[in-house]
C-alpha positions, 0 to 999 in steps of 0.5 A: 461389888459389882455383879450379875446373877445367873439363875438355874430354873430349867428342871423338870422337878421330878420328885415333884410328881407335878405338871408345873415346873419345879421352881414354880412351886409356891412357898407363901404365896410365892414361886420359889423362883421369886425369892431366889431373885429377890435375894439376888437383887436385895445382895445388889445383882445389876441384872439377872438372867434366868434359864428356863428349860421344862415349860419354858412357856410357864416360867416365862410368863410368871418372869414377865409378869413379876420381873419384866427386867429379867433376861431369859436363856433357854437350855432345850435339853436339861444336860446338868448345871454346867451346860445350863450355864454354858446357854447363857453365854451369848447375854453375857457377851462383853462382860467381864465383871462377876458372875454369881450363879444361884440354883432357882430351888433355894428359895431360903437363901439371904442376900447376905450370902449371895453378897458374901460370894460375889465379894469373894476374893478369887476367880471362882467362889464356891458356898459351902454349908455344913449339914447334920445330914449331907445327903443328896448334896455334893461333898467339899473335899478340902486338904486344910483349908484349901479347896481340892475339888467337890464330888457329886454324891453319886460319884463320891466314895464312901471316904467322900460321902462321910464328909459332911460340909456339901456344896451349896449350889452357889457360885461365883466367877469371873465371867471371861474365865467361866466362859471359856473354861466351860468349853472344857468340862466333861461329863464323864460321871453317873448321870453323865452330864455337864456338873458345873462344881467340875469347875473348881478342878479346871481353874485350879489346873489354871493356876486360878484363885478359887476359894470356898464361903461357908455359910453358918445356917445349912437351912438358908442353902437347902435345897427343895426337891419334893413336896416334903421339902416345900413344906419345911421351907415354908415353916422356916421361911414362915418363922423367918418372917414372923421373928423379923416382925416380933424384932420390928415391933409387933406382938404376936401371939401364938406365932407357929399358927400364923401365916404370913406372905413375904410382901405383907407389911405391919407398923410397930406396936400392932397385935395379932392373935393366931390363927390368922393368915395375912396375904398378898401386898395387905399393909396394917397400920401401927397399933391395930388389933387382929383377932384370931381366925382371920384371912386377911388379902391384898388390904389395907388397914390404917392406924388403931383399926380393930378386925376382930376374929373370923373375919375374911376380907379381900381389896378392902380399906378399912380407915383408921379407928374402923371396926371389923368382925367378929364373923364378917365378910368384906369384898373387893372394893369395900372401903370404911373410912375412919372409925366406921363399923361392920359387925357380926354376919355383915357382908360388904362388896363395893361399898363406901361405908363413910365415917362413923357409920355402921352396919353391926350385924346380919346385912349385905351392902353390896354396890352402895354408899352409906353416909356419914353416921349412918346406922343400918339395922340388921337384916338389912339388903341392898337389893344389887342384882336383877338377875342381869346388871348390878345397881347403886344404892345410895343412903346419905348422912345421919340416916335410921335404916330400919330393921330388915329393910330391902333396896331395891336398886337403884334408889337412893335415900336422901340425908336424915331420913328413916326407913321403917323396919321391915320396908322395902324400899322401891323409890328415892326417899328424899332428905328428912323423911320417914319411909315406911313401905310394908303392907297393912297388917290385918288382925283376925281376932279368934282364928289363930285356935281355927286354924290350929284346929283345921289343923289337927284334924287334917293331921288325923285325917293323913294318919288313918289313910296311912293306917289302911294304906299299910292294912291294904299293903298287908 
């Protein structure tokens, strides 16, 4: 069916103690408000309006950024959920379809529920859950199976707050109605203001269908007022995610420890060990292997590659059959192509580590090109920076880079070729050729026992003036 969503974001968040909006608050690495959108969308919502209240500036711009399409209602004053939805009046001016009303704090609810309510039979469709512990939310008060009314907690006798099935927060409307009910609803209660579940009296009163949904998962409706609660949605959520990829394919171990975003995507028959973190829109191939320790960011790893524990990588590629780690840094824009090889304390940033080459331990490729088969040896430097701009190294196919050897930027090295170990390489090396850019080594047969001696006695020497500093001092 058909429908539009209505989202609530207009709260300051009080119990937040915090200087960003309430729906702002990250779970995963997202705002709760992109989840409650993403459901609305996945449940087939043909628009979504947003009211936006307390910092407006800052909602708006993560809407602007993520959700461009989103139209955006203002509620000036926060005067309860039946006045934010009455702002919005004016950009639902000639429809008459449903409406589906989310709150912009659940960040767990399923599209399956947002569907189930907007396909509800009736005028007015109101969630339900039943709750272990039904405080702070309002009670559904039923005689049988029909729905009587729904009274806030704070208004609610005890009688009434002995009721555990509460109010979700989630609705659903004939849009010509809700607006001009609306009009009607009061605020006489404790917090004096505009509750939209005030609603369900006034249509009834109207002789209008209103029925109730109940959700079987209380924790797909909580909602999350503090930080406390934010941290349970995130574990759930968290598990949530982890148990649809065990289900999908992937192994992983240790899975409470593992830490991954709702954008992340993972191919069938991959294994990842916890620890591990796994950010932003990263895509790992099918059959890889992911060691523990590992923080992984907006990248991407093809098929059979092998990131082994406590490597940390951010907008790299790593090609398929490549190896990764233990203990190695990859920055934006390094890319390793197929079954290529960075190993132990290797840090890369830009660089293009073409096939089959490898750099196994202790360098930094920065701003450079190594060839096809090329081996760098440990200690390795290109040299990048003069303190003003950065510089290209290029190193071509089938090269030996010694030990320890220092590019210094720009220079390149033609295909074939050696450096020595411990060169610094301050000109192009043409194809074919052995570079060797060390200084000449002078041996002083005898004097390593002289100057171990000079030694000695400069130490006696430090010793007795110490000695009648401290006689002096007395």
């Amino acid at each position: 069916m058909a429908f539009r969503a209505l989202v609530l974001a207009a709260g300051k968040g009080t119990r937040f103690r915090s200087e960003l909006p309430k729906v702002l608050h990250r779970i995963l690495g997202k705002p709760m408000l992109w989840y409650v959108i993403n459901s609305a969308l996945k449940a087939g919502a043909q628009e979504v309006v947003v009211v936006v209240g307390h910092k407006r500036e800052l909602v708006e711009s993560f809407l602007r950024e993520e959700f461009p399409f989103v139209k955006v209602a203002y509620q000036k004053e926060q005067l309860g959920t039946g006045h934010a939805v009455l702002v919005s009046r004016e950009l639902f001016k000639g429809y008459s379809g449903k409406v589906v009303v989310l709150n912009g704090d659940m960040p767990l609810i399923e599209p399956s529920s947002v569907k189930a309510v907007a396909e509800a039979e009736g005028d007015m469709a109101v969630l339900t859950a039943q709750a272990q512990d039904p405080t702070g939310y309002g009670r559904v008060i039923r005689e049988g199976e029909e729905l009587l009314y729904i009274v806030e907690e704070k208004d609610a006798s005890e009688k009434e707050k002995a009721v555990k099935e509460v109010n979700a927060g989630v609705y659903s409307f004939n849009s010509e109605k809700l607006f001009s009910l609306l009009e009607r609803l009061g605020n006489d209660n404790a917090q004096g203001e505009y509750y939209l579940p005030d609603l369900v009296k006034l249509f009834k009163e109207e002789g209008l269908k209103v029925v109730a949904v109940k959700s079987n998962d209380f924790a797909s409706v909580m909602g999350v007022n503090n930080r406390y609660e934010l941290s349970v949605a995130e574990d759930l959520m968290r598990d949530r995610i982890v148990r649809e990829l065990q289900l999908n394919g992937i192994t992983i171990h240790n899975p409470k420890s593992v830490y991954i975003e709702p954008e992340v995507k993972i191919g069938r028959d991959t294994e990842i060990f916890g620890p591990a973190y796994i950010k932003g829109k990263t895509v790992i191939g099918e059959r890889c292997f992911i060691g523990p320790y590992c923080e992984i960011r907006d990248s991407e790893i093809k098929d059979g590659a092998r990131v082994e524990s406590y490597t940390w990588m951010e907008g790299a590629l790593i090609g398929e059959g490549a190896s990764v780690g233990p203990f190695a840094k990859l920055r934006k824009g390094t890319v390793l192509k197929e079954k290529a090889k960075i190993g132990t304390f290797v840090e890369t940033k830009n660089a293009l580590i073409e096939e089959g080459a490898k750099a196994n331990h202790l360098t930094y490729l920065g701003d450079c090109k190594v060839g096809k088969n090329t081996n760098v040896g440990a200690g390795t430097i290109t040299c990048n920076y003069d303190g003003f701009n950065k510089w290209f190294t290029e190193i071509g196919d089938n090269v030996f880079v010694g030990s320890s050897t220092l590019f210094i930027a720009p220079v390149k090295v033609g295909s074939g070729s050696i450096t020595a170990a411990g060169s610094v390489i301050t000109s192009d090396v043409p194809e074919n050729t052995l570079a060797v850019a060390r200084s000449r080594q002078v041996n002083y047969v005898g004097k390593a026992e002289r100057v171990r001696e000079k030694a000695r006695r400069k130490g006696l020497e430090h010793t007795r003036k110490d000695s009648r500093t401290q006689e002096k001092g007395s």
